[in-house]
N, C-alpha and C positions, 0 to 999 in steps of 0.2 A: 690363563697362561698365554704367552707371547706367541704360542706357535696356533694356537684354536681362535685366539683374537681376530689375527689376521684372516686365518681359515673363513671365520664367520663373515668377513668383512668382506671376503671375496665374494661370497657365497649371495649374499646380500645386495653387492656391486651386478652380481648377475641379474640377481632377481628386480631390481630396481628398472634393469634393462630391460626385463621383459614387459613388465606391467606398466611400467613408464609412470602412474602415477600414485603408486601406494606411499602415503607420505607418512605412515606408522613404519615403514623400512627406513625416512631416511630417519626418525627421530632415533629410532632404533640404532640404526648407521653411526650418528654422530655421538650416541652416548657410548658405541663399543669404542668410537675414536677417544672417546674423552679419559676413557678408563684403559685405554691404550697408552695416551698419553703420558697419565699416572705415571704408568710402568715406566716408561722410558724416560721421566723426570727423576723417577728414583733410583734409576740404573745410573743417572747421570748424563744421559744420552741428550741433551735440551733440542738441539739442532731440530732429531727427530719429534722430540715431544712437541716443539713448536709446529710443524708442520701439519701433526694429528688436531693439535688444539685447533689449528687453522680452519682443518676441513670439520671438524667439532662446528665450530662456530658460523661458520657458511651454511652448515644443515639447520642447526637450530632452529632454524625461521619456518621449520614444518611442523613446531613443538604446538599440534593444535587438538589431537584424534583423543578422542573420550578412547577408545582404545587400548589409548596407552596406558592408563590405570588398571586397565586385564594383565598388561605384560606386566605392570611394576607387582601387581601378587603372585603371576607365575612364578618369576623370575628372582623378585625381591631389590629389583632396578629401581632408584628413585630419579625421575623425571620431574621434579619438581624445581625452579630456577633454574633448568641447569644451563639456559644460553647468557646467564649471570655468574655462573660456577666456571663455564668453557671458558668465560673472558677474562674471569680471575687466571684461572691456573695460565694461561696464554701469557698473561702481566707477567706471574712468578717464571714463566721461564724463559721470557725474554730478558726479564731480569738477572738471572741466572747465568744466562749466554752470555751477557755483558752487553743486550742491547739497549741499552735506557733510554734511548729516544724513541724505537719504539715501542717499548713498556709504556714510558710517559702516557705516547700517544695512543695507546691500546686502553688505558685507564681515565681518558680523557671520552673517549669512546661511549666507556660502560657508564659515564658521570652525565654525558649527553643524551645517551639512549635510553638508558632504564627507566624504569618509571619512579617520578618522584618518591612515592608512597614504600616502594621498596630499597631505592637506593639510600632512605633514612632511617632505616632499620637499624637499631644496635650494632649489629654483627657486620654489617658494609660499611657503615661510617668508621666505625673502629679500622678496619681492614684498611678502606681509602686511607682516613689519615697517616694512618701507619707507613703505606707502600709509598703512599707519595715521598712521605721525610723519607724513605731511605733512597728513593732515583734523586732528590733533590741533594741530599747530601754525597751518594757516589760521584755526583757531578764536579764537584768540589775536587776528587780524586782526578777525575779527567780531565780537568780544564787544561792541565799543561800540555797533554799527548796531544789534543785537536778541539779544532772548532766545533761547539755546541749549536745546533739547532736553537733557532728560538723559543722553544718551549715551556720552558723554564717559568716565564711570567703566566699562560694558564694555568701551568700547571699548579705554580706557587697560590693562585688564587683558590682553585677547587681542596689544593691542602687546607689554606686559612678556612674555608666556610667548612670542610670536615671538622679541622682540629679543633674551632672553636665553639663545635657544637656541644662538647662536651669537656672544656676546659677552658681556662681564663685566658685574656692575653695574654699576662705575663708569663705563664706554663707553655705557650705558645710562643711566644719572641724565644726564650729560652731553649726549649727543643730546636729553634731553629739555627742552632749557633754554628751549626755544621754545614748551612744550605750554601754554595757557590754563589747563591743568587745574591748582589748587594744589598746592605742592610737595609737600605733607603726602601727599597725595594717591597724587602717581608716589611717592612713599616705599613708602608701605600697599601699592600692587600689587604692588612691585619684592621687599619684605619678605616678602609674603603669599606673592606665586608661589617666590621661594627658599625658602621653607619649605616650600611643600607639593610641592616635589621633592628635599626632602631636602639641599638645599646649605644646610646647618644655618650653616657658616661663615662663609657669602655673607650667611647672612640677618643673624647676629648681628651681622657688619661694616658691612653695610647699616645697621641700626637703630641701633646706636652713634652713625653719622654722623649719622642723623635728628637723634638727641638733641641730637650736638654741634649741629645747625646753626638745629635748631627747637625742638627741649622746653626750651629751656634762659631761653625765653621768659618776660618776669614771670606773663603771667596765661596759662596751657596750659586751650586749651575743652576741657569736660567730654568730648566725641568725641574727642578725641583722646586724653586720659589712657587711657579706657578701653578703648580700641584696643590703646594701648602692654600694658595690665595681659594683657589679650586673650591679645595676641602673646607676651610673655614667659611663660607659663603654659604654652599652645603648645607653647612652642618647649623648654621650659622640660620637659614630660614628656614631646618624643619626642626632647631627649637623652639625657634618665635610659633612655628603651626604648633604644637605641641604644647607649648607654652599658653595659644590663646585657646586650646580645646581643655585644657585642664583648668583656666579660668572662668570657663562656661559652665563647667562643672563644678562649680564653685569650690574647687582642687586647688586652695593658693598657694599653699607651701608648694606644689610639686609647680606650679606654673613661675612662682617667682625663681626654685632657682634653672628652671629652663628657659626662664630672661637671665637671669644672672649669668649663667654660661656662655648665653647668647653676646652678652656685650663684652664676656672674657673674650671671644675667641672673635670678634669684630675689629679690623684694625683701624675703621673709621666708624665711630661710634654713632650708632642713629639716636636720635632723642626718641623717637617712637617707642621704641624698647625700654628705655627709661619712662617712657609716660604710663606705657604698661603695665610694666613692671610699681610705678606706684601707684594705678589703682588698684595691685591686688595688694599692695600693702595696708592701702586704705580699710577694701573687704576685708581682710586681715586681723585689722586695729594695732597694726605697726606703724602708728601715725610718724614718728622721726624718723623713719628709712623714707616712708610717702615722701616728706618734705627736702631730704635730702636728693631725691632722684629728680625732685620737680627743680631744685634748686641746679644741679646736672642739665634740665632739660634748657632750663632760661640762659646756661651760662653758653651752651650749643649754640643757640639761636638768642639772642638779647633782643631781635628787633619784634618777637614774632612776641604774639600776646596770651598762646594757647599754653607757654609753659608757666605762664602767671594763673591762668585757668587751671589747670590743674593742680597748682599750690595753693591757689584758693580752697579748692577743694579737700585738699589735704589737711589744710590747718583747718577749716570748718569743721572735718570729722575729727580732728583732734579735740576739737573743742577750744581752741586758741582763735575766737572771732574776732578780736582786733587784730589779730596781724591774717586772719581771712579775710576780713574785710580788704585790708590795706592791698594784699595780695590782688584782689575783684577789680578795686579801683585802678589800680597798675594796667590790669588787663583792658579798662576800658581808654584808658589812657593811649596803650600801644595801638590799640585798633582804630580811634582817631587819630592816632599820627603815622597811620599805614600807609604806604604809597600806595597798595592793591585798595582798588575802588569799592569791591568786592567786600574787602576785610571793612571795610569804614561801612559801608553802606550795613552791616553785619550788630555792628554797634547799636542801631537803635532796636535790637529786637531784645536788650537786655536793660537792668533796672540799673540808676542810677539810685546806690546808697541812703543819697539825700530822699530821696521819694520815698522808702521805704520808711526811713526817719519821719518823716514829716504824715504818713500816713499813721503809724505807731500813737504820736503825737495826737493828734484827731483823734483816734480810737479810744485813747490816755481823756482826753477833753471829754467826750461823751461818756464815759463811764463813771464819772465820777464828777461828772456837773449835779447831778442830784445826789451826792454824798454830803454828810457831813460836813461842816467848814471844816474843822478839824478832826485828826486819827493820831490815836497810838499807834506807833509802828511798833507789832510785837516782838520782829527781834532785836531791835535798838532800843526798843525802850522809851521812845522820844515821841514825843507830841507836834505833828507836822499838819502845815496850813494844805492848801492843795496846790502849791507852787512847788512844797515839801513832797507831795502825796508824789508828782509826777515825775519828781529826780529820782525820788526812790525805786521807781520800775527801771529808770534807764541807767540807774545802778545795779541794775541785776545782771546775769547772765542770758537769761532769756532774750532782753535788750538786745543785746549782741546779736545773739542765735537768730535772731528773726531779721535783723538785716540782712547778715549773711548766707541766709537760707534764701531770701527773695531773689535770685539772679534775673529770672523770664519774666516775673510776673508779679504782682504783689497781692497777696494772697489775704486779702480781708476778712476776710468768714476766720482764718488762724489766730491772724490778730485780735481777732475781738475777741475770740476764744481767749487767748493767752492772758489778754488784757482783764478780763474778767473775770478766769480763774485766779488771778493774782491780787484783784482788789477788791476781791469775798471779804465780810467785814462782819463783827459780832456785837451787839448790844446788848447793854447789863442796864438790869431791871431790879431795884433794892431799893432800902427803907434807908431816905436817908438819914444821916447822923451827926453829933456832934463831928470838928476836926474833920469834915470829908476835904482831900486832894483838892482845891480848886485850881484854877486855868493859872494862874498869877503862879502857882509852886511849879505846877508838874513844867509849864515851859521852860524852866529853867534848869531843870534835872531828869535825870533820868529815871525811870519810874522804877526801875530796877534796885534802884539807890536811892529811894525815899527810904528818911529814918523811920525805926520801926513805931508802930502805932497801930489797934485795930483797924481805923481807917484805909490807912497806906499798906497795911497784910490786906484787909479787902482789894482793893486796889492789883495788886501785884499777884493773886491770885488767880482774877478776872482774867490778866493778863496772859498769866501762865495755863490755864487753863483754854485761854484761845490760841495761843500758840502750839500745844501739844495739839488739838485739833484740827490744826493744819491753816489757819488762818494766817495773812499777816498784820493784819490791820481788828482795832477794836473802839469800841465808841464806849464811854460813861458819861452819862450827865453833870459831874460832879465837876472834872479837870477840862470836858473837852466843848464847852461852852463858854467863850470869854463876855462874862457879864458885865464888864465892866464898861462894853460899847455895845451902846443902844440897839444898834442895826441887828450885832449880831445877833445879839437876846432874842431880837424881835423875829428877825430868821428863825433861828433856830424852835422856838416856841410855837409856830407857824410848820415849821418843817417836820418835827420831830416822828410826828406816827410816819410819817414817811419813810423816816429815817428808819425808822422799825421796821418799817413794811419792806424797804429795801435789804433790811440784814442778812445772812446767811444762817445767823443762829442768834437766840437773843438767849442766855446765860440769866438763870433767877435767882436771886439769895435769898432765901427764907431765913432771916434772919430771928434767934428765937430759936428757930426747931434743929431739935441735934440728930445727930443719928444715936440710935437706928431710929428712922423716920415710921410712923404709922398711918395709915389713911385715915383721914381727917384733919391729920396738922398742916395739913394746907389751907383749908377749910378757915381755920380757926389763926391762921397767919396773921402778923401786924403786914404783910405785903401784900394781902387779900382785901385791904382796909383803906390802902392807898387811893388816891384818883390817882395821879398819875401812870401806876400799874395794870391800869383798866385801862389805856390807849395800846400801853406797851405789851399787853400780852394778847391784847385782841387785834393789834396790827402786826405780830409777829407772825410769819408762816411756820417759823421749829424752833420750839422752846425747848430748853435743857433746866430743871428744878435742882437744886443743889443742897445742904442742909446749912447748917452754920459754919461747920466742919467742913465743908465744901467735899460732902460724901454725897454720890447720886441720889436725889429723895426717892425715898421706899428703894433703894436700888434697882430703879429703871433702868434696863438696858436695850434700850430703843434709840435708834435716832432723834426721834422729835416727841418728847413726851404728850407735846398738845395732842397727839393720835392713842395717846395711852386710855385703855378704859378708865383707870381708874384716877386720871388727871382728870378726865372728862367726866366721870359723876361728882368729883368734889368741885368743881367750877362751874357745874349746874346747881350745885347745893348751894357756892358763895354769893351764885348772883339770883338766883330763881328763875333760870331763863335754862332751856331745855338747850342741851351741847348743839343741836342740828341747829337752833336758831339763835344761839349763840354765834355759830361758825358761819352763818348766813347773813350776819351784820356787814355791812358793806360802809366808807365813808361815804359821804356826804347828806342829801334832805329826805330818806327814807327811813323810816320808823323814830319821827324825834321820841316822839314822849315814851318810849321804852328803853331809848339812848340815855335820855334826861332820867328815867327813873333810877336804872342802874348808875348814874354817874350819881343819884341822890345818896346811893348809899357805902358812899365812899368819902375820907376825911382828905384836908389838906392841911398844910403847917401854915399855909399864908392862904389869907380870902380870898386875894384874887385866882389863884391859882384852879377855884373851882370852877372858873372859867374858862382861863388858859389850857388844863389839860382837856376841854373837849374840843379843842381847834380843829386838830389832826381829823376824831371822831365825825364831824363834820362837814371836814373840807371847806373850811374857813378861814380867814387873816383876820386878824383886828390887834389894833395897836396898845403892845406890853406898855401898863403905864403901872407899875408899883407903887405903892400907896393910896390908891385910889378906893379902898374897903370893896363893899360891895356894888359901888357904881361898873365895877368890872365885869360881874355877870348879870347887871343890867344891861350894859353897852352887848353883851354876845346874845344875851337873850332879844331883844330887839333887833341886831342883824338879824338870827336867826327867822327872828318871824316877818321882816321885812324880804326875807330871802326866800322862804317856803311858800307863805301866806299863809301859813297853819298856825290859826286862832287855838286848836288847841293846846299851846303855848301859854294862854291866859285863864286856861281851868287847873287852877292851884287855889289854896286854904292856909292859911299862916299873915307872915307879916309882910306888907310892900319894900321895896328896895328906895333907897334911895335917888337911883336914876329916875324911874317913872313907876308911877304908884299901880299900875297893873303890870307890871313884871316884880317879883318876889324878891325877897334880901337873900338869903339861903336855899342853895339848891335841893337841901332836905324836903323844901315843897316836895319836889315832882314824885316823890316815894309815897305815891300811888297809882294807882290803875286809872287811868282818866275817863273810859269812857261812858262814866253817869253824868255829865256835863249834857250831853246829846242821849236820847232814847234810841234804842235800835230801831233799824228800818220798819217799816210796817211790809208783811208780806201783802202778795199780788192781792190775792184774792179779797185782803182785809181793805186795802186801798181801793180799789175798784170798791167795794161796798160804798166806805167813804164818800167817794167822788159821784157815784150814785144817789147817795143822799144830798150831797151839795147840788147836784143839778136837778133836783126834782125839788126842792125848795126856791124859794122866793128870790134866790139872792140874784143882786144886779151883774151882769156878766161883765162890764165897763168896769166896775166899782174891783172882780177882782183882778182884771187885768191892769187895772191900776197898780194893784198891790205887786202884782207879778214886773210892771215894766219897772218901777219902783228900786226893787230888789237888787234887778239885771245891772240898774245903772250906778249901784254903788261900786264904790274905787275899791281895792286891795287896800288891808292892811298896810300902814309905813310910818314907818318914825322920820321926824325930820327935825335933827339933833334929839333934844330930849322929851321932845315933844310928841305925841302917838295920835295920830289917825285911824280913829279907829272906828266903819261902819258897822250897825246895828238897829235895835229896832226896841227903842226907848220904852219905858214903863213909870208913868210917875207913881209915887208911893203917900199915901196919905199919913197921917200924923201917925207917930210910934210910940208903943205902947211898953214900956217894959216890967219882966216877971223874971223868977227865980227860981231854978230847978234844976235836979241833981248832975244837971250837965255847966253850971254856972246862968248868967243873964239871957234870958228867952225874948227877944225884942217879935212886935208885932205890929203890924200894917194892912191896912186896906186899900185895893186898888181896883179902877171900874172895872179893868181885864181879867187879873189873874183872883181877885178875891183877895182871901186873906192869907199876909207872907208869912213866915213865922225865920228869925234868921238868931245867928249867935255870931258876936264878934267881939274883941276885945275892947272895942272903944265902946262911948255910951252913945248909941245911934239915936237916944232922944234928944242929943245937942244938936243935932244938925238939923239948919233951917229945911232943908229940903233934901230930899233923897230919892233915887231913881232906880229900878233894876235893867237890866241892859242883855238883850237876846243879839250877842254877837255871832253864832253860828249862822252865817248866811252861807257858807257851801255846804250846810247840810240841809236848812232849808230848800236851796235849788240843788241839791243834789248833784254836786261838781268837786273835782279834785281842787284843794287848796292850789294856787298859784306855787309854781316853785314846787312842789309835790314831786317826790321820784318813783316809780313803781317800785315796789320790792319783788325782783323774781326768783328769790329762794324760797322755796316754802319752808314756813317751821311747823316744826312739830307740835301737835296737841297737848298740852299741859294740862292739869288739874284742871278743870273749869264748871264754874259756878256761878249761873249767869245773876246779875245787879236784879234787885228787889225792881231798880228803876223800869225796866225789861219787862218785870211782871204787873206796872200801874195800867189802869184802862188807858186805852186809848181816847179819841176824840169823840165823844165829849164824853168827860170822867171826872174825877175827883179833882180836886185843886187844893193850893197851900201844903205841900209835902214839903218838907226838907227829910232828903234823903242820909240816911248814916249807915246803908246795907256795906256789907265789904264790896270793892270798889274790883272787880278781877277781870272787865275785859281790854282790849287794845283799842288804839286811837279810834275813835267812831268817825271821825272825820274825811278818815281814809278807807270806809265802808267799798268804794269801789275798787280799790286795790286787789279786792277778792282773799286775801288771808293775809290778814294784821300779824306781825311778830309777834309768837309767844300764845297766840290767841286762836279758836276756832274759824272756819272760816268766813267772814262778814255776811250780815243777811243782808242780800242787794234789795233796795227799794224798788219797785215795781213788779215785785214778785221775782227779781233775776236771780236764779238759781248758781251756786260758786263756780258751776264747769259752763257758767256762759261767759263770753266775752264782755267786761267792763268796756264802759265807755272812751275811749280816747279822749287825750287832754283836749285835743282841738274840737272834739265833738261837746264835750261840755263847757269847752266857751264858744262854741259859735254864739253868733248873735240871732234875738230873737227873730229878726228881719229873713233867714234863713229857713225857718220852719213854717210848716204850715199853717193855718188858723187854726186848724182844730186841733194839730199838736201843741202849739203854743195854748189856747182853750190847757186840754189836760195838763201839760206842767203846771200851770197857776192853779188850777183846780192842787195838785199835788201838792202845792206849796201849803195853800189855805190847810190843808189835809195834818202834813208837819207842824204846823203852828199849834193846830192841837194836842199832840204830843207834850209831854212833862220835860222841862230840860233846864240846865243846871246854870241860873242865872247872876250877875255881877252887880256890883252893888257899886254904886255912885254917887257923887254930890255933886254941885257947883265950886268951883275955889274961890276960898274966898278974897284971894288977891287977884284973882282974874274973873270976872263974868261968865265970859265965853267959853272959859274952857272947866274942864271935869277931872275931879282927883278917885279913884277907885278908894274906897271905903274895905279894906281886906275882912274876910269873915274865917271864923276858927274852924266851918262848914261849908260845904256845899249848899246854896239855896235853890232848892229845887221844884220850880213851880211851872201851872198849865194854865191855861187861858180858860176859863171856863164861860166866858159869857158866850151867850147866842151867836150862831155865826148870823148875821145880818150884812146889808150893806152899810148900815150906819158905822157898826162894828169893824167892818173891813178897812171904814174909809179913816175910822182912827186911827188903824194900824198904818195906812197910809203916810198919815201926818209924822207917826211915830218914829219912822224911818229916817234915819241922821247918819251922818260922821262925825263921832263927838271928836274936841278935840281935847285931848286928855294930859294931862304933866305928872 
């Protein structure tokens, strides 16, 4: 009650006196003032209520004593805000009296002082906004009685950031329809406070509406233009920040349209913002707005080269590389014709187009200089030269894409990449046939469009099936060999295992076998039967097997069947050659005579061809001459062994060829195991016996280094034209005797060296005035790699083995006149030092060397004897004399009889295999001496 209020308050006023500092009296003081107050607000008394609130809010500033939580339970007093309560009710009744200016400024007060945290509180923000609109709208009432105070524009603001904390602009322009203050005005706060809390959208729609509703005015006051310039400038770089921290964020919808807004609300349009702006369209993959803004950027600036740079960049991720290119070139264009020194000196640190082309180009040249002359191109269908091969890349897309990707630098390691995943190429391996596609049809059509025909379905199959595998390009021997010019032929036939050996995949048609395929029909293939399919599937690195039906054989589904188990035991079974030393075959002069065997058991449609397809196998040329019969695989057999020196080339049984009478007609010869021509090595221990018995005998030490320098100084095997050079260590043969027995004509001879020969041949060897046998193995004699010899460093695997009867004959001295007919099952004896023959165990090294010692070096076994010491050179000649006793598989000879001087081989339907049996003597030695020749042979 009004009259105890006061009471207390006097009461209070005393006691404040006395103590002077209890500051729970004044908190106390000011809250009976407050609730004093009340009273007198609600009596209607404001005057007085103002005056209470006054001294209310003066005490307040003692609201500190824990204390005061004792009295608010005594009592039931809430002290809690209340120097935020005093300043309200203060507002309300200065408001009331009709004092609005200092209302305003009393609530201007409580907006400055409070503490953020609780002046945002539901309950005070509502309050604020409220009290504000209603002083700003009675203003409106009073404008005409008297001049307003300035206050108007704080206060107008502290309303905008209340009202809009929890209402829109437009809820906000509207409430304000009543406020005295001009509209320009509530616009500026409503603009200003949306922008400086970031409601960038609210603000731009805000100010739009200004426009529409006020700028649009004839004459706009100078305050106000400048305001507008102000605010869009503003607003204008913190959406470009906003803009570029949401493109960082890889945020491009929200960053494009805070450039978009950006260059709405710009009255001088920056091209920066448009460059921005499309590279996030770029990120994007809004490739036609990119190029549109870049196309804005160039039209800003024409002279400047950075907005050709960035349309470059645009149309590049578009994927429109001729007009990026064109775009690139522009740019380098403008920056040489820059006036800034700067911008030109700038230019050379980027790729001129043509460089990038011209590199492409080179990359195009090396990739395909060891291709094919010719390819199908599988998705046109057509058969292109390599003039054809290299438009066709720069026909592509890729083409493009790599120019215009190169800007800085030209990126070589891509290129050849690109270049060479592109001209991956496939090779087909088939039995040819009537009607095959030749060069003369397919160049003239497209293969897609060959009339139907088994052939041309082969054909277009091959095709499609390297196409679906992702190839573009494909090779057949049938269409893509123009045979009708020599060169090529001769190329190509020359080149081919290469061509293999370079493919991506070589595609096989077992033609014959259908599906469902079973193992073994590979085995038993007419494509297992071919020679040509024995280069092309041993130089392929991933074979894919097909049926006739061009169904997977056995339904492989593997990459590269060559790695399938069960590819790999039927192509050990077609050839007799174990998969590891199958797959260990390398081209060129390593392992011939198990090269030569396997190519014996393979057919061809034309003679010479059995010559031709081991070129590749090889690593040989020699010149395609068609119709030449079997002078053909006389002419490669003759390189061959003028190129190896490996005589064992001339341990064959059958009939002579027509080129020269010790090389064979039919490469069916070599479909044996060669090494009963030569005896295996003698182990250490049995040599050293040997050589122990030669030197504790009589023999002359001169007489065998005769025979030893003798040996040294014979020349390599060589043909010169059709003519053979060929060193060895002659035998004459005494008169021949022939018999008859269940193996046909048994011929027989005596000789002072080896005794009696026993030999079998198709001719009648009692016509011949004179006959010789011929011990051509002199690199086994001295124990040396053939000339031209290559190491084989794959080892193969051990096969079935069964060593030669020859193997188990005595040694030095032993029986003589054997001709051997044991099965024939070891590897080249020739290449003993190689340390493990393909196919074969590993070689017993002469002198006792064990397989894990190191073989002699080529250069070690030609040094010359001038090099060694006496007493080494001593024991090799002892060693040699040692060999000569040995049994080993000799040639049979005559005089010709249209030439004197030279010698025609006499073919035997057997190997003759004979040992020296007489006494080693020097007399004996010195014959052998004599014996020693280069005959020359036709």
């Amino acid at each position: 009650m009004a009259g105890e209020h006061d009471d207390a308050i006097s009461r209070l006023d005393d006691l404040i006196d006395t103590v002077h500092v209890n500051l729970i009296c004044y908190v106390v003081q000011a809250y009976m003032h407050f609730l004093l107050g009340n009273e007198r607000m609600e009596s209607g008394d404001y005057i007085s209520a103002i005056q209470l609130f006054e001294r209310a809010r003066a005490q307040t500033r003692h609201h500190t004593s824990r204390a005061l939580s004792v009295i608010s339970l005594i009592s039931g007093w809430m002290f809690d805000d209340l120097d935020i309560t005093v300043q309200q009710r203060l507002c309300e009744a200065l408001y009331a009296a009709g004092h609005i200016n200092e209302a305003g400024e009393s609530l201007l007060n409580i907006v400055n002082t409070v503490d953020e945290d609780v002046c945002m509180t539901e309950p005070i923000v509502s309050w604020v906004s409220d009290f504000s609109q209603r002083c700003l709208s009675v203003c409106k009432n009073s404008l005409q009685k008297k001049s307003l105070s300035p206050f108007p524009t704080p206060l107008l603001r502290e309303w905008a950031k209340f009202r809009l904390i929890g209402s829109s602009w437009r809820h906000s322009l509207a409430a304000a329809r009543d406020f005295t203050v001009p509209r320009f005005t509530i616009y500026c706060v409503l603009c200003d406070h949306l922008e400086t809390t970031n409601r960038m959208t609210d603000a731009i729609e805000c100010f739009r509406k200004m426009n529409n509703e006020l700028m649009a005015q004839r004459h706009t006051p100078d305050h106000r233009a400048k305001w507008a310039i102000d605010f869009t400038q503003r607003c204008a770089e913190k959406l470009e920040r906003l803009g570029d921290i949401a493109a960082e964020a890889q945020q491009y919808d929200e960053a494009i349209t805070h450039y978009s807004t950006t260059l709405s609300l710009n009255p001088v349009t920056r091209q920066e913002i448009f460059t921005k702006r499309s590279e996030a369209y770029v990120a994007k993959g809004s490739w036609g707005d990119a190029v549109k803004d870049t196309n804005q950027v160039i039209k800003l600036d024409p002279s400047s080269p950075w907005g050709h740079e960035r349309k470059h960049a645009a149309l590049h991720a578009a994927g429109r590389y001729d007009d990026a290119i064109s775009a690139f070139e522009t740019m380098l264009l403008k920056m040489s014709q820059s006036p800034d020194p700067t911008i030109r000196e700038r230019r050379f640190q980027y790729v001129n187009p043509e460089q990038t082309k011209a590199a492409i180009r080179g990359s195009i040249e090396n990739a395909i200089r060891e291709f094919p002359l010719a390819l199908i191109n599988t998705d046109s269908g057509r058969l292109l030269d390599k003039s054809g091969q290299t438009r066709s890349f720069e026909s592509q897309p890729i083409f493009r894409e790599l120019i215009s990707s190169m800007t800085t630098y030209i990126d070589h390691a891509r290129i050849e990449r690109e270049v060479a995943a592109y001209y991956r190429y496939a090779t087909f391996s088939h039995k040819w046939e009537d009607d095959e596609p030749l060069f003369e049809k397919v160049i003239r059509i497209v293969v897609h469009d060959l009339e139907e025909s088994p052939t041309h379905d082969k054909l277009q199959m091959f095709c499609k099936i390297v196409r679906d595998s992702g190839f573009h390009w494909a090779w057949s021997d049938t269409c893509c060999i123009n045979k009708a010019h020599h060169f090529v032929l001769q190329e190509a036939l020359v080149s081919m295992f290469k061509w293999y050996e370079g493919s991506a995949v070589t595609i096989v048609l077992l033609r014959g076998v259908h599906c469902p395929s079973k193992c073994g029909d590979l085995v038993r293939s007419m494509w297992n039967t071919r020679a040509w399919t024995l280069q092309e599937y041993h130089a392929s690195k991933v074979v894919r097997f097909y049926t006739e039906d061009w169904k997977p054989y056995l339904n492989l589904d593997v990459p590269n069947h060559k790695e399938s188990p069960e590819i790999i035991s039927e192509m050990e079974e077609a050839t007799g050659v174990s998969a590891r030393a199958l797959m260990a075959l390398r081209p060129g002069l390593a392992n011939i005579r198990e090269k030569l065997r396997l190519a014996s058991t393979r057919q061809t449609t034309r003679v010479e061809d059995a010559a031709y397809s081991l070129l590749g196998i090889f690593s040989m040329s020699l010149g395609i001459v068609y119709g030449e019969g079997d002078k053909a695989l006389g002419r490669f057999l003759a390189q061959l062994l003028a190129s190896s020196g490996d005589t064992s080339i001339l341990a064959w049984t059958g009939r002579s060829g027509s080129f020269n009478s010790c090389l064979p007609s039919k490469i069916i010869a070599f479909n044996q195991c060669p090494t009963t021509h030569i005896p295996p090595p003698l182990q250490r221990a049995e040599m050293d016996k040997v050589i122990a018995s030669l030197r504790s005998s009589s023999l002359n030490s001169p007489s065998i280094m005769r025979l030893y320098d003798r040996l040294q100084e014979l020349p390599v095997p060589l043909f010169v034209g059709q003519r053979m050079k060929l060193p060895c260590i002659m035998f004459k043969l005494g008169p021949v005797s022939a018999s008859r027995s269940t193996a046909g004509h048994v011929f027989r001879a005596q000789t002072s060296l080896l005794g009696v020969v026993e030999m079998t041949a198709e001719e009648d060897l009692t016509r011949f005035g004179s006959l010789y046998l011929v011990h051509p193995w002199i690199d086994f004699l001295l124990d040396r790699q053939p000339v031209g010899s290559v190491v084989e460093t794959n080892p193969a695997e051990k096969p079935d083995y069964r060593p030669s009867t020859i193997g188990e004959l005595a040694s030095f001295p032993g029986p003589s006149n054997i001709t051997s007919t044991a099965p024939q099952t070891r590897a080249v004896g020739v290449v003993a030092p190689l340390g493990r023959p393909l196919g074969g165990q590993p070689a017993r090294f002469p002198q006792g060397r064990s397989s894990s010692e190191k073989p002699p070096s080529f250069s070690d076994s030609l040094q010359p004897p001038s090099s060694l010491s006496s007493a080494e050179m001593q024991r090799q000649a002892l060693q040699v004399v040692a060999r000569l006793g040995q049994p080993f598989g000799a040639l049979l000879f005559t005089p010709d009889l249209s030439n004197v001087a030279a010698y025609r081989r006499v073919a035997a339907e057997s190997l003759i295999t004979v040992q020296v049996v007489e006494e080693v003597t020097s007399t004996m030695l010195d014959k052998l001496v004599n014996s020693v020749r280069t005959l020359d042979v036709l």
